[in-house]
PDB file with one MODEL, atoms N, CA, C and O in Angstrom:
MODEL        1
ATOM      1  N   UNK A   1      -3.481   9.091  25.040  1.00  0.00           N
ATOM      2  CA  UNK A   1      -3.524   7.712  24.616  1.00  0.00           C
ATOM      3  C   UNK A   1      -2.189   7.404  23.931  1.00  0.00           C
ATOM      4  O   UNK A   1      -1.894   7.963  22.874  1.00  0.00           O
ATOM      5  N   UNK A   2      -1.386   6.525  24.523  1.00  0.00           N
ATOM      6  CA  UNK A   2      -0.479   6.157  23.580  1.00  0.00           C
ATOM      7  C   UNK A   2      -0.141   4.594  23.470  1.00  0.00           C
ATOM      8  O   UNK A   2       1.003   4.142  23.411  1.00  0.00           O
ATOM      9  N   UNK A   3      -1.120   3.971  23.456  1.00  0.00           N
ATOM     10  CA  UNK A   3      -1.098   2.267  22.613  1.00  0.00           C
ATOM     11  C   UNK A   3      -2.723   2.306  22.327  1.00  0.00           C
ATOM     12  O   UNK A   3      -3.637   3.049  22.683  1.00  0.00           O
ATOM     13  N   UNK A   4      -2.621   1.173  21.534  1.00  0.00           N
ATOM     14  CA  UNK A   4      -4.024   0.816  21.025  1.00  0.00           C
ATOM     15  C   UNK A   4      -3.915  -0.500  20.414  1.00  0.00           C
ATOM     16  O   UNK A   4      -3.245  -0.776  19.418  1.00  0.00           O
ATOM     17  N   UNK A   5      -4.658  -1.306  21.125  1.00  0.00           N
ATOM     18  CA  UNK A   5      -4.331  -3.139  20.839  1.00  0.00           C
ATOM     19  C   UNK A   5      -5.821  -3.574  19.676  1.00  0.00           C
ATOM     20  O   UNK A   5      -7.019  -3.501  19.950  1.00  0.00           O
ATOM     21  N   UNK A   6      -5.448  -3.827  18.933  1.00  0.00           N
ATOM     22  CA  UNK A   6      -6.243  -3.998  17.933  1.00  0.00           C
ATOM     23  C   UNK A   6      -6.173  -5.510  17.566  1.00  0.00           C
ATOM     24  O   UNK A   6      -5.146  -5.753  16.933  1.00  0.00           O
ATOM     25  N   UNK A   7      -7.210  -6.937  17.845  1.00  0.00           N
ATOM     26  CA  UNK A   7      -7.024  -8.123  18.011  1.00  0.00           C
ATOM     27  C   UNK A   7      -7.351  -8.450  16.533  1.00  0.00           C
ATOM     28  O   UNK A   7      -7.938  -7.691  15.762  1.00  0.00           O
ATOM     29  N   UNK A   8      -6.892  -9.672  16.253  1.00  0.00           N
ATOM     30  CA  UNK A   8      -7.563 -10.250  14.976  1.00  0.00           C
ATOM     31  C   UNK A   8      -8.424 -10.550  14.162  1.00  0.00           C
ATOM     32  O   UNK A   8      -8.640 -11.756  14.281  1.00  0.00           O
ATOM     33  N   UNK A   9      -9.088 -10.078  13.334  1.00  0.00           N
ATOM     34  CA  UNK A   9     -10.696 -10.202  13.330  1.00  0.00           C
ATOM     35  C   UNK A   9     -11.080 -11.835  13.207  1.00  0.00           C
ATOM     36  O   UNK A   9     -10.623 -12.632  12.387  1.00  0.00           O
ATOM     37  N   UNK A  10     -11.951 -12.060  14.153  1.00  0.00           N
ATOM     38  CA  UNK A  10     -12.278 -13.853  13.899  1.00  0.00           C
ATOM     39  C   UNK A  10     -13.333 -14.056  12.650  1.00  0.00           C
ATOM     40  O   UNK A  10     -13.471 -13.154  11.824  1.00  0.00           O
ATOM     41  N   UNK A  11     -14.150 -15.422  12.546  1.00  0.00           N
ATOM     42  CA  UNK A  11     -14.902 -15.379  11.736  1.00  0.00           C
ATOM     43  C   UNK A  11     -16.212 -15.235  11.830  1.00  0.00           C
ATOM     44  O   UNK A  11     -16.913 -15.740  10.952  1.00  0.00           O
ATOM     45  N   UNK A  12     -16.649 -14.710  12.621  1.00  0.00           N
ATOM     46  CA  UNK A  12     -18.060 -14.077  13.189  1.00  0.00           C
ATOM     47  C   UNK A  12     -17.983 -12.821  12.684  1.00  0.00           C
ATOM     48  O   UNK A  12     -19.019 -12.429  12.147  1.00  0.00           O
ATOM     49  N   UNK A  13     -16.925 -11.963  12.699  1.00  0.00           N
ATOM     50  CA  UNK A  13     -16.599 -10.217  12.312  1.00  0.00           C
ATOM     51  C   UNK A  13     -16.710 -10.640  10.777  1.00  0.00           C
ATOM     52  O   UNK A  13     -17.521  -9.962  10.146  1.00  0.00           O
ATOM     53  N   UNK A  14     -16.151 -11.477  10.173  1.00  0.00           N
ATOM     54  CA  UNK A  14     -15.245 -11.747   8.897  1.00  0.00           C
ATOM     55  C   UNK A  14     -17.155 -11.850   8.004  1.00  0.00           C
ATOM     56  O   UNK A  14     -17.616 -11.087   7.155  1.00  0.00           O
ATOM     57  N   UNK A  15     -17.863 -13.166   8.701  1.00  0.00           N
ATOM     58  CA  UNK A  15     -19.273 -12.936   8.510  1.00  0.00           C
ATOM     59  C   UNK A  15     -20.092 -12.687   8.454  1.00  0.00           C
ATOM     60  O   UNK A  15     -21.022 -13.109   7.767  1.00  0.00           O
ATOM     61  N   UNK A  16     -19.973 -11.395   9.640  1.00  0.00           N
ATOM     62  CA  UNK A  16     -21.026 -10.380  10.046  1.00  0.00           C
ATOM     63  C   UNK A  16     -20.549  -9.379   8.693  1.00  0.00           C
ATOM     64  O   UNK A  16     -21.348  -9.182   7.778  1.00  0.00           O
ATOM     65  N   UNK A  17     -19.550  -8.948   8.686  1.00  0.00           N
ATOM     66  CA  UNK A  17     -19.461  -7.248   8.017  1.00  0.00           C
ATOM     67  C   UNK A  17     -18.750  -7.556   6.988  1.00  0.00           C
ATOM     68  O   UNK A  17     -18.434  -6.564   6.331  1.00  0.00           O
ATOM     69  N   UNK A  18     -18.201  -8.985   6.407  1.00  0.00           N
ATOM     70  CA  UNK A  18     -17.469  -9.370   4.902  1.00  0.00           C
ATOM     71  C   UNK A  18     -16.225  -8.705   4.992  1.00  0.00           C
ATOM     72  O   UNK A  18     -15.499  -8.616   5.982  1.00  0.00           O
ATOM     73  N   UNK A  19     -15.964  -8.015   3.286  1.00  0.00           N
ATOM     74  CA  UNK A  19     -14.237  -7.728   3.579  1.00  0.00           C
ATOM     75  C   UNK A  19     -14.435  -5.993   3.733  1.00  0.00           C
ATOM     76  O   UNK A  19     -15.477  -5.370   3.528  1.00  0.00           O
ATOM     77  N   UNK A  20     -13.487  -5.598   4.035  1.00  0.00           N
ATOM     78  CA  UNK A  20     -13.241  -3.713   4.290  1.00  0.00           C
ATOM     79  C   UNK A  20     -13.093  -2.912   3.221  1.00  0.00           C
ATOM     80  O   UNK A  20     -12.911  -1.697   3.292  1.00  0.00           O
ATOM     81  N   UNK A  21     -13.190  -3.779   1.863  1.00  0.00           N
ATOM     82  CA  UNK A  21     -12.923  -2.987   0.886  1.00  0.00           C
ATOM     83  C   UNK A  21     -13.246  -4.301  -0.245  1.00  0.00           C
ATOM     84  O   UNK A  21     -12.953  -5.483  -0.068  1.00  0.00           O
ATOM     85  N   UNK A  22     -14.079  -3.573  -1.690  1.00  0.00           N
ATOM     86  CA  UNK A  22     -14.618  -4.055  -2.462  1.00  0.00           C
ATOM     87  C   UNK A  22     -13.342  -3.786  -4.177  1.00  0.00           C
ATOM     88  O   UNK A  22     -12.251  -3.216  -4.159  1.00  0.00           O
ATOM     89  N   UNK A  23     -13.837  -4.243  -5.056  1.00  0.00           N
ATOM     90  CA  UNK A  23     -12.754  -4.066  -6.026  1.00  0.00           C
ATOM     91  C   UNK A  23     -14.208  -3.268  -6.676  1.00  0.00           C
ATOM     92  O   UNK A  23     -15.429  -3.358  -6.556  1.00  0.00           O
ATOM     93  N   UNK A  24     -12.864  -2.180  -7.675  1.00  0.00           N
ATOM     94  CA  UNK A  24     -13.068  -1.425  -8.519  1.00  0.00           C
ATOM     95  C   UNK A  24     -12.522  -1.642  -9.881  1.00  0.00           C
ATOM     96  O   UNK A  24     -11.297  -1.771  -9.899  1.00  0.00           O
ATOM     97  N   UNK A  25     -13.290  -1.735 -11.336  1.00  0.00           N
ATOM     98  CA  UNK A  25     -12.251  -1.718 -12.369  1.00  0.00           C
ATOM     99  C   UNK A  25     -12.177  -0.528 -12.627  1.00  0.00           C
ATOM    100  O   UNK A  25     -13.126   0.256 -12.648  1.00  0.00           O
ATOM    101  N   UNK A  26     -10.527  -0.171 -12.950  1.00  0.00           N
ATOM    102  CA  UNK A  26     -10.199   1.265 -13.424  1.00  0.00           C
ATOM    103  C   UNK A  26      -9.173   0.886 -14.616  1.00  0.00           C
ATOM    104  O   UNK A  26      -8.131   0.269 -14.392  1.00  0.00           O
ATOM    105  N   UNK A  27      -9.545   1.290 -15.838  1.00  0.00           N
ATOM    106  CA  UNK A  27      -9.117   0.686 -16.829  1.00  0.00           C
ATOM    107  C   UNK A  27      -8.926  -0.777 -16.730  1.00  0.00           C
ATOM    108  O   UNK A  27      -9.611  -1.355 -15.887  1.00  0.00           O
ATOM    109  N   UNK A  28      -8.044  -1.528 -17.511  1.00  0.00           N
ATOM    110  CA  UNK A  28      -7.884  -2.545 -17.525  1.00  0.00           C
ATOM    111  C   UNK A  28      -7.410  -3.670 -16.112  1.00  0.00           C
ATOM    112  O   UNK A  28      -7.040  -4.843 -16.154  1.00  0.00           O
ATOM    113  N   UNK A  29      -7.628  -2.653 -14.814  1.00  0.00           N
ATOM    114  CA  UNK A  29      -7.012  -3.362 -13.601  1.00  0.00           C
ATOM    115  C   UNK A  29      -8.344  -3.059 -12.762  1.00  0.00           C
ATOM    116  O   UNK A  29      -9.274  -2.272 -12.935  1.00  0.00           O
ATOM    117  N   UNK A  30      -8.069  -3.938 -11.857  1.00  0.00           N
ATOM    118  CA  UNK A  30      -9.028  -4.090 -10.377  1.00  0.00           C
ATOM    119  C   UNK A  30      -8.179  -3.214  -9.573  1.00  0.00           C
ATOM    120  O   UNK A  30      -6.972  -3.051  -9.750  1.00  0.00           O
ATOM    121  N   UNK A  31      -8.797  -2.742  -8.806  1.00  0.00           N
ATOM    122  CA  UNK A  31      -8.214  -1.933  -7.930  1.00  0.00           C
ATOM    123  C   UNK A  31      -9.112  -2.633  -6.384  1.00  0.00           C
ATOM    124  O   UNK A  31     -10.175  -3.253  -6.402  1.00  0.00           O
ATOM    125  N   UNK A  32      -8.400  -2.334  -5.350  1.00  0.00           N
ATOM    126  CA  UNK A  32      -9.295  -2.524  -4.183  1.00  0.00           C
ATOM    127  C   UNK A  32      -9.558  -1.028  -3.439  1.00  0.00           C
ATOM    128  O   UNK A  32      -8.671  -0.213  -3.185  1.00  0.00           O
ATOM    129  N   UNK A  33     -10.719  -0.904  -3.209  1.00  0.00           N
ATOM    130  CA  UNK A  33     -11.383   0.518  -2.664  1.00  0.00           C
ATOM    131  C   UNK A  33     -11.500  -0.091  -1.469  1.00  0.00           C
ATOM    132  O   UNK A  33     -12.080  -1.169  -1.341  1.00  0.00           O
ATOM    133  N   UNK A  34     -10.844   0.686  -0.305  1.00  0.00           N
ATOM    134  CA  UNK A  34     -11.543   0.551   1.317  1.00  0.00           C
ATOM    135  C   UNK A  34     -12.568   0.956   1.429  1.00  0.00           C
ATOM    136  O   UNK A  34     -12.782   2.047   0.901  1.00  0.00           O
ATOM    137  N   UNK A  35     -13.691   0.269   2.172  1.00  0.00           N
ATOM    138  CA  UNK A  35     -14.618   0.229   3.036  1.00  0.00           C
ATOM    139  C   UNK A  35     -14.381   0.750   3.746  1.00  0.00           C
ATOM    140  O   UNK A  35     -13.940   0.032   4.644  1.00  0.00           O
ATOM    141  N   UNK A  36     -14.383   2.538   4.190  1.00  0.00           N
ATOM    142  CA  UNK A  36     -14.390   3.049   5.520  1.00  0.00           C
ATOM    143  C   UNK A  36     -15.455   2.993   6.489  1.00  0.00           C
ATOM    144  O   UNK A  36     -15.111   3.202   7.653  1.00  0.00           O
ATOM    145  N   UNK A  37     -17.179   2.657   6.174  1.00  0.00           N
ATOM    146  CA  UNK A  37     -17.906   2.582   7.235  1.00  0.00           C
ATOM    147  C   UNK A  37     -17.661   0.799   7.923  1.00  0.00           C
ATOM    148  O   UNK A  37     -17.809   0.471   9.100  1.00  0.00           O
ATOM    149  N   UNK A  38     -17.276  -0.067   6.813  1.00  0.00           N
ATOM    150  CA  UNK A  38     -16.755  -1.550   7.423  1.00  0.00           C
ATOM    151  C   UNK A  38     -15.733  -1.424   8.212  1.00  0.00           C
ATOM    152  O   UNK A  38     -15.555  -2.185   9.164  1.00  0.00           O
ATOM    153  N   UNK A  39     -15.122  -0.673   7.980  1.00  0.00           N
ATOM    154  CA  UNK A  39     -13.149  -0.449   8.630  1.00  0.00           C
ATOM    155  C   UNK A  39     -13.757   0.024  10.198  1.00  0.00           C
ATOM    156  O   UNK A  39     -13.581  -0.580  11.256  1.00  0.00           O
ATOM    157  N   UNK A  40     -14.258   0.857  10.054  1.00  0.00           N
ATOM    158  CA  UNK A  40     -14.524   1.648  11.536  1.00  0.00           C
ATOM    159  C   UNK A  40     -15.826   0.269  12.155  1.00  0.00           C
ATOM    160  O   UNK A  40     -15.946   0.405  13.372  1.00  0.00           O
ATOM    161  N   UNK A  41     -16.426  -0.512  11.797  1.00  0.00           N
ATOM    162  CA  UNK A  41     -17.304  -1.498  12.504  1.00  0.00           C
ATOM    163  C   UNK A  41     -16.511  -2.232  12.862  1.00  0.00           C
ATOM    164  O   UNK A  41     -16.450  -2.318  14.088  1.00  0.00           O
ATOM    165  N   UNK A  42     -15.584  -3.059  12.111  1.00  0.00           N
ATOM    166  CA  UNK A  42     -13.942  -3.877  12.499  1.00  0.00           C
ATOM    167  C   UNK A  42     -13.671  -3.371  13.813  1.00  0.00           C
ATOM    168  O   UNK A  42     -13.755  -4.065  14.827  1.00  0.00           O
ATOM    169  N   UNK A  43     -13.293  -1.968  13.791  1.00  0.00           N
ATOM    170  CA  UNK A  43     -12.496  -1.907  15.064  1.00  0.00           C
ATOM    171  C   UNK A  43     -13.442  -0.919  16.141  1.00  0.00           C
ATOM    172  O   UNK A  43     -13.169  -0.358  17.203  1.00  0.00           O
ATOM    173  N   UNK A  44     -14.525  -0.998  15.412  1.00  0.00           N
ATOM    174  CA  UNK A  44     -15.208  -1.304  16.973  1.00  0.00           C
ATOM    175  C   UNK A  44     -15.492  -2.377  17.685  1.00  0.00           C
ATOM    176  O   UNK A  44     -15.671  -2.461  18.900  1.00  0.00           O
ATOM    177  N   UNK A  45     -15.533  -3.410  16.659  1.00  0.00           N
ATOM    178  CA  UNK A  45     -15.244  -4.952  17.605  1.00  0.00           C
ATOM    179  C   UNK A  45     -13.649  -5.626  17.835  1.00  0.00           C
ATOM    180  O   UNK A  45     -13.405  -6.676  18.429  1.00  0.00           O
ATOM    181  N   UNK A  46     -12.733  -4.773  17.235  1.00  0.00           N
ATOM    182  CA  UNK A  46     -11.384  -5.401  17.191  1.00  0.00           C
ATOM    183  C   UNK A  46     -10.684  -4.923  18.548  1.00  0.00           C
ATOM    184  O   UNK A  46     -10.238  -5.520  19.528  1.00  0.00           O
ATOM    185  N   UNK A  47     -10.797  -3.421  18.123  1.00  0.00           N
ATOM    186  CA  UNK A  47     -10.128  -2.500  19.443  1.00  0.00           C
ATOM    187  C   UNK A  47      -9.958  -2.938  20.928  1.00  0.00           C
ATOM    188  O   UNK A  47     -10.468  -2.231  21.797  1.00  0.00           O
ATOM    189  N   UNK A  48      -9.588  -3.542  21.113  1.00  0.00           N
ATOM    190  CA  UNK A  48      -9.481  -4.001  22.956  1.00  0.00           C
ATOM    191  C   UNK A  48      -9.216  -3.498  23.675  1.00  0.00           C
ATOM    192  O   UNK A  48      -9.925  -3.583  24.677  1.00  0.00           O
ATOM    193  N   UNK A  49      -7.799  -2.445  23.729  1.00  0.00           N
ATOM    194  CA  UNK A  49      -7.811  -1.178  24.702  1.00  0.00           C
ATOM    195  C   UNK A  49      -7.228  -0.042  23.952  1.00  0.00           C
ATOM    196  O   UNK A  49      -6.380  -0.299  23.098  1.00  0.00           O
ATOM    197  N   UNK A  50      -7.704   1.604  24.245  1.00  0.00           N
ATOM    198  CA  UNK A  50      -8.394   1.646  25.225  1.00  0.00           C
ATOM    199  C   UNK A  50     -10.181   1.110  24.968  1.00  0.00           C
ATOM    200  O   UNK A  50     -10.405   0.472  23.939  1.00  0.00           O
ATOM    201  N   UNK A  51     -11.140   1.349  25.748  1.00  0.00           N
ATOM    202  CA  UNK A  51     -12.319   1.393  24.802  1.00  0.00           C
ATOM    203  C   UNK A  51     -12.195   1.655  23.229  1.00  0.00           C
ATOM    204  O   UNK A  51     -11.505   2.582  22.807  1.00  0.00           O
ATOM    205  N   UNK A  52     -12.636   1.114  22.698  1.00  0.00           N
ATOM    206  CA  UNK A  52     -13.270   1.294  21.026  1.00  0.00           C
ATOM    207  C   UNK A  52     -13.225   2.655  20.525  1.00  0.00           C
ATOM    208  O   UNK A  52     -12.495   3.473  19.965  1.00  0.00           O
ATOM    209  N   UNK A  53     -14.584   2.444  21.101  1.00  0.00           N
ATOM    210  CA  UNK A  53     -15.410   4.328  20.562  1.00  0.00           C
ATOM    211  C   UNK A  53     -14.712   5.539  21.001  1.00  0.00           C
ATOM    212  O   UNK A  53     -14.643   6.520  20.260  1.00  0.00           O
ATOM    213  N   UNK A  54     -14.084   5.513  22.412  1.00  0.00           N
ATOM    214  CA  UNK A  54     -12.982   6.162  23.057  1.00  0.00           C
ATOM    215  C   UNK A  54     -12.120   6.332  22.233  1.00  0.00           C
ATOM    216  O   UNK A  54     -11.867   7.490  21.899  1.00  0.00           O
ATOM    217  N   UNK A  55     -11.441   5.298  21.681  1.00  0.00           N
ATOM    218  CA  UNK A  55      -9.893   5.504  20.852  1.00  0.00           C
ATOM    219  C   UNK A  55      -9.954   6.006  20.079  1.00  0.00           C
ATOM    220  O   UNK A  55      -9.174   6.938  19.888  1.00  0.00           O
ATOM    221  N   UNK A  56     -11.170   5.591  18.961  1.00  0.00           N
ATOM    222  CA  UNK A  56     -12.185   5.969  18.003  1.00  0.00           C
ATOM    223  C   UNK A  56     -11.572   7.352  17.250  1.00  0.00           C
ATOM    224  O   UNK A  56     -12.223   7.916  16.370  1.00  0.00           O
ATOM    225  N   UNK A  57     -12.666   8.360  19.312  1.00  0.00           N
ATOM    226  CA  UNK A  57     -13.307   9.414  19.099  1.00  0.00           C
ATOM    227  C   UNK A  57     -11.917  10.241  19.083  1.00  0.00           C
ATOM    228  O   UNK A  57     -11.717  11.160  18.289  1.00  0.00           O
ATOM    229  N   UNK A  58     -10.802   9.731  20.231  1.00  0.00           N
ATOM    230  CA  UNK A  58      -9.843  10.668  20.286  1.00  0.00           C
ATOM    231  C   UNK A  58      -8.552  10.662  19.165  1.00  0.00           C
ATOM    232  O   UNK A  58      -7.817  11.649  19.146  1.00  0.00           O
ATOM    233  N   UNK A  59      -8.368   9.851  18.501  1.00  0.00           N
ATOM    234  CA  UNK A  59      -7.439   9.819  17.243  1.00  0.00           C
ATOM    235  C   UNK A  59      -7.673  11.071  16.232  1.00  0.00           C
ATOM    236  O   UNK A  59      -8.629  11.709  15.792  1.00  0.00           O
ATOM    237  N   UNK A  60      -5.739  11.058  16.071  1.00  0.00           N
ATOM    238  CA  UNK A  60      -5.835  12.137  15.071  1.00  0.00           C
ATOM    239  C   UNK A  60      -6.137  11.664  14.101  1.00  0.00           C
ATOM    240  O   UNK A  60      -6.714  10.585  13.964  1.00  0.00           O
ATOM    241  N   UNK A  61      -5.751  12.490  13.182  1.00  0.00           N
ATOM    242  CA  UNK A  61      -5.914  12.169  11.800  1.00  0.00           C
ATOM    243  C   UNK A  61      -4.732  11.058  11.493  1.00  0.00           C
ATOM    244  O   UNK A  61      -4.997   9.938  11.055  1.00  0.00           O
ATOM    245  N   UNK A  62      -3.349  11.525  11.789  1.00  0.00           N
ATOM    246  CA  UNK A  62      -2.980  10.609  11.283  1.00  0.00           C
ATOM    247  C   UNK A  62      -2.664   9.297  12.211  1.00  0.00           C
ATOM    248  O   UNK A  62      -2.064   8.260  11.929  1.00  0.00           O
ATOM    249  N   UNK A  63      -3.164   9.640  13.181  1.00  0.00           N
ATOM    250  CA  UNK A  63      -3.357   8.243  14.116  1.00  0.00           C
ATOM    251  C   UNK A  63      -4.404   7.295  13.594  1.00  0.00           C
ATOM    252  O   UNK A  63      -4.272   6.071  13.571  1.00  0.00           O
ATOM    253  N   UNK A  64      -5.311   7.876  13.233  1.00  0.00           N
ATOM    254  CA  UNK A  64      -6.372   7.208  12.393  1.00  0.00           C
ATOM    255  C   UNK A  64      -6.045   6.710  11.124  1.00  0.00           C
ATOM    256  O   UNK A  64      -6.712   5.745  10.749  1.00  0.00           O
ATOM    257  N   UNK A  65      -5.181   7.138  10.379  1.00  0.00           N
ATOM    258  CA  UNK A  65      -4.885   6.387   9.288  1.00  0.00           C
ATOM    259  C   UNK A  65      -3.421   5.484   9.708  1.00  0.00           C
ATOM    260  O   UNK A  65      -2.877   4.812   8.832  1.00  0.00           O
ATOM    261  N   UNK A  66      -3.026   5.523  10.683  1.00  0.00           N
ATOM    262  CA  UNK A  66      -1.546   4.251  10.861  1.00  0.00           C
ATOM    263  C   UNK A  66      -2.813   3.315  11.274  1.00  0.00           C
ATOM    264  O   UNK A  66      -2.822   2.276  10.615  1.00  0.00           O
ATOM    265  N   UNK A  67      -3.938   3.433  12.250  1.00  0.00           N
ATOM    266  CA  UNK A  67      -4.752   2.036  12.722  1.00  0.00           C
ATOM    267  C   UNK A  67      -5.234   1.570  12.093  1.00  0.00           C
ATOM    268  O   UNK A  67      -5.511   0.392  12.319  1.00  0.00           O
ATOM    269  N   UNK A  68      -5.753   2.365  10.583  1.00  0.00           N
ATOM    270  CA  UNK A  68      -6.331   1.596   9.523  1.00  0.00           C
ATOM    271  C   UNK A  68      -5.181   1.159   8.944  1.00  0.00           C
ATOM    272  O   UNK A  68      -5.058  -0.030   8.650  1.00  0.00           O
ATOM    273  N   UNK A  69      -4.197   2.070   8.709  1.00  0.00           N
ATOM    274  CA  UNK A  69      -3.114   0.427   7.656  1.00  0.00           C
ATOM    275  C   UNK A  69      -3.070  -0.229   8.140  1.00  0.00           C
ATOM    276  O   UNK A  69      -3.635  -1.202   7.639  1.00  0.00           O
ATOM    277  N   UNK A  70      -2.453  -0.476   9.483  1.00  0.00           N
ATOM    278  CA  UNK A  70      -2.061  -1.761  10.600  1.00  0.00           C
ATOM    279  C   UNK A  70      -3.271  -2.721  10.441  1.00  0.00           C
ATOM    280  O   UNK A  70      -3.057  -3.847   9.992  1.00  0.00           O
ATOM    281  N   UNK A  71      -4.727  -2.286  10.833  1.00  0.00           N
ATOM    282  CA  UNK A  71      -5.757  -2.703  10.703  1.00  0.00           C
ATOM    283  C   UNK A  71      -5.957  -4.253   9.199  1.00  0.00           C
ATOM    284  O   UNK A  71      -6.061  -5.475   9.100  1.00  0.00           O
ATOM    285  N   UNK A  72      -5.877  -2.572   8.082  1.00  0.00           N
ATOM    286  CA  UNK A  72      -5.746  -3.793   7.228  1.00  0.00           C
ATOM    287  C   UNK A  72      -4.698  -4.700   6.772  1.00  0.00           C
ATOM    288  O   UNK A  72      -4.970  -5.558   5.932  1.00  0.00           O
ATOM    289  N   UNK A  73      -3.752  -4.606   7.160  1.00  0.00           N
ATOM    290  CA  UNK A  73      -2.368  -5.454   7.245  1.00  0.00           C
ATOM    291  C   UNK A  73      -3.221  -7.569   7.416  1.00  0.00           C
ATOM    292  O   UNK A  73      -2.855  -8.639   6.930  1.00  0.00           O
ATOM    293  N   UNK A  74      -4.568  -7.117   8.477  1.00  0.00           N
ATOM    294  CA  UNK A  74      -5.130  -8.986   8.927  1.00  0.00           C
ATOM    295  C   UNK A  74      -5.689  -8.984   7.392  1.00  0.00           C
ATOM    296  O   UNK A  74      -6.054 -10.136   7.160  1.00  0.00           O
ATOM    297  N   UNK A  75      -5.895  -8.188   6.297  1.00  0.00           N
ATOM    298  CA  UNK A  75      -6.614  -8.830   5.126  1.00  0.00           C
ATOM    299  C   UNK A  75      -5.373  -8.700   3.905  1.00  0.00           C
ATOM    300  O   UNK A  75      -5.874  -8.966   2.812  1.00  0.00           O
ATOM    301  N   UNK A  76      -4.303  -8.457   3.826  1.00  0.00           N
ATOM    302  CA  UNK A  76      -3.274  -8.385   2.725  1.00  0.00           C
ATOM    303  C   UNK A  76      -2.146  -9.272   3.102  1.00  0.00           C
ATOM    304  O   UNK A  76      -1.317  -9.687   2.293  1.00  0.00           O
ATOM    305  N   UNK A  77      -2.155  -9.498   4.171  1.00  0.00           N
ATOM    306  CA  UNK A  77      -0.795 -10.417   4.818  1.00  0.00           C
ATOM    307  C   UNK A  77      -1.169 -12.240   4.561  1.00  0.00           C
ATOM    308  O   UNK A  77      -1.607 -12.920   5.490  1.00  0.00           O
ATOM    309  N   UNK A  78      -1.045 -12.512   3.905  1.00  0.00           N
ATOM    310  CA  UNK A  78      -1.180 -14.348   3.736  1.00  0.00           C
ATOM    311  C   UNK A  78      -0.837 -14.709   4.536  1.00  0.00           C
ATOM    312  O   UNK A  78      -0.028 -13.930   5.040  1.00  0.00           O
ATOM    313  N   UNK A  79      -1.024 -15.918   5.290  1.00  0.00           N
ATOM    314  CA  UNK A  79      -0.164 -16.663   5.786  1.00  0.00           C
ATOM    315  C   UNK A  79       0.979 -17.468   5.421  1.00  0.00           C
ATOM    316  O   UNK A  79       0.760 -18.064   4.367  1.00  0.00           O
ATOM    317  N   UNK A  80       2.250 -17.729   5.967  1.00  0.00           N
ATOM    318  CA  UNK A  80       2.950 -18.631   4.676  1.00  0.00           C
ATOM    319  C   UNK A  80       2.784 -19.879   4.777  1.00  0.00           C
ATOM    320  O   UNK A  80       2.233 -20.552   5.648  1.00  0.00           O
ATOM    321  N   UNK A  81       3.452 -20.234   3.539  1.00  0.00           N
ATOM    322  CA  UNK A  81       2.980 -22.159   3.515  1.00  0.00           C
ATOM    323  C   UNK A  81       3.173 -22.766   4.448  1.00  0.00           C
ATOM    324  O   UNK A  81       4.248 -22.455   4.961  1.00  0.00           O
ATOM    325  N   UNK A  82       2.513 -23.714   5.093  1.00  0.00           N
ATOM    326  CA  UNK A  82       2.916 -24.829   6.060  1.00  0.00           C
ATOM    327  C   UNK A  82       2.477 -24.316   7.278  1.00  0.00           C
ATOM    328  O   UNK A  82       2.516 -25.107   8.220  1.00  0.00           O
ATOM    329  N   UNK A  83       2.066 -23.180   7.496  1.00  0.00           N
ATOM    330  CA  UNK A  83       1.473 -22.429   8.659  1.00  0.00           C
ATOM    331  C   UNK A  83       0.663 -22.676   9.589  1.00  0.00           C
ATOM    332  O   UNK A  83      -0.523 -22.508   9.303  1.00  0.00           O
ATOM    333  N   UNK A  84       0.931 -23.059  10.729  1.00  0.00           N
ATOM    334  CA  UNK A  84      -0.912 -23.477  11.600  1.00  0.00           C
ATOM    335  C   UNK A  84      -1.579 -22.402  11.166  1.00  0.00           C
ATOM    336  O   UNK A  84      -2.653 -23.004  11.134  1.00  0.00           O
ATOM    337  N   UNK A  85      -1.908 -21.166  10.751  1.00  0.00           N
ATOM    338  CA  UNK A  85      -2.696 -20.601  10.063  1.00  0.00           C
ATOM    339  C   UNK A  85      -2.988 -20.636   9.240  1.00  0.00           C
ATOM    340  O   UNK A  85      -3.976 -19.958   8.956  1.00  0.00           O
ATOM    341  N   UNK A  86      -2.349 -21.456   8.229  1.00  0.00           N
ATOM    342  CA  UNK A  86      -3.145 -21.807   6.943  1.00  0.00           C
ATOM    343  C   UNK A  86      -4.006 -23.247   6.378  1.00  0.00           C
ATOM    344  O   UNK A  86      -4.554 -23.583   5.329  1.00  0.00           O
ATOM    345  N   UNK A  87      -3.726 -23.954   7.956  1.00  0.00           N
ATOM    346  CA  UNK A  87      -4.257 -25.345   8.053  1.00  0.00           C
ATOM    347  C   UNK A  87      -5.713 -25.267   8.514  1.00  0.00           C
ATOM    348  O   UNK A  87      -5.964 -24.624   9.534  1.00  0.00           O
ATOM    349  N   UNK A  88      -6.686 -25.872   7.839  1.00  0.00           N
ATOM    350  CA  UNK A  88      -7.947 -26.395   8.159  1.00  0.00           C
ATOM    351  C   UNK A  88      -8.357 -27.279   9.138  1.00  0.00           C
ATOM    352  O   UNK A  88      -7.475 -28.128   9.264  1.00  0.00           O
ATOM    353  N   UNK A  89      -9.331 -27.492   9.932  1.00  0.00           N
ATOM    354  CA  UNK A  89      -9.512 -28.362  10.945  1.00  0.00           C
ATOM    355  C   UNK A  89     -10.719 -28.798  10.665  1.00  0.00           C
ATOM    356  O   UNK A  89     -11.420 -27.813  10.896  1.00  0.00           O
ATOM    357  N   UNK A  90     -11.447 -29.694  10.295  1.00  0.00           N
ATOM    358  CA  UNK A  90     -12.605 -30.630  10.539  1.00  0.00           C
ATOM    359  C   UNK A  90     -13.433 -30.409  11.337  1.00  0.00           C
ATOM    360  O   UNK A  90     -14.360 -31.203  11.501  1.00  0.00           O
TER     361      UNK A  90
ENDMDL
END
């Protein structure tokens, strides 16, 4: 395997399974803890090729952790101002 297309999560995923990671207080700060059983439901509906569960099953270790950063890159990345992605529609 050497690509793996991982699509945007829409708002059906976003509603079905919420965010991939919950906050923690650790001392005086929030921290955000990943959701690894949410992370792996994400991209069983995100994953587009190869199969999902396929890509899933055959990733290394650290192939598995570049798809989760990349992964969560759609929940830390803002959009910037003025953005058709950050505009609302009626």
């Amino acid at each position: 395997m050497t690509e793996i297309v991982i699509r945007e999560p829409r708002g059906e995923d976003y509603f079905d399974l919420g965010l991939p990671y919950k906050f923690m207080q650790i001392g005086a700060e929030r921290e955000p803890i990943d959701l690894e059983p949410v992370i792996k439901q994400y991209l069983e509906r995100c994953i587009e090729k190869p199969e999902p569960l396929l890509a899933i099953s055959q990733l290394s270790l650290m192939d598995a952790i570049a798809v989760k950063d990349a992964f969560m890159r759609f929940f830390t990345v803002a959009p910037a101002k003025g953005s058709s992605d950050s505009k609302q529609e009626s």
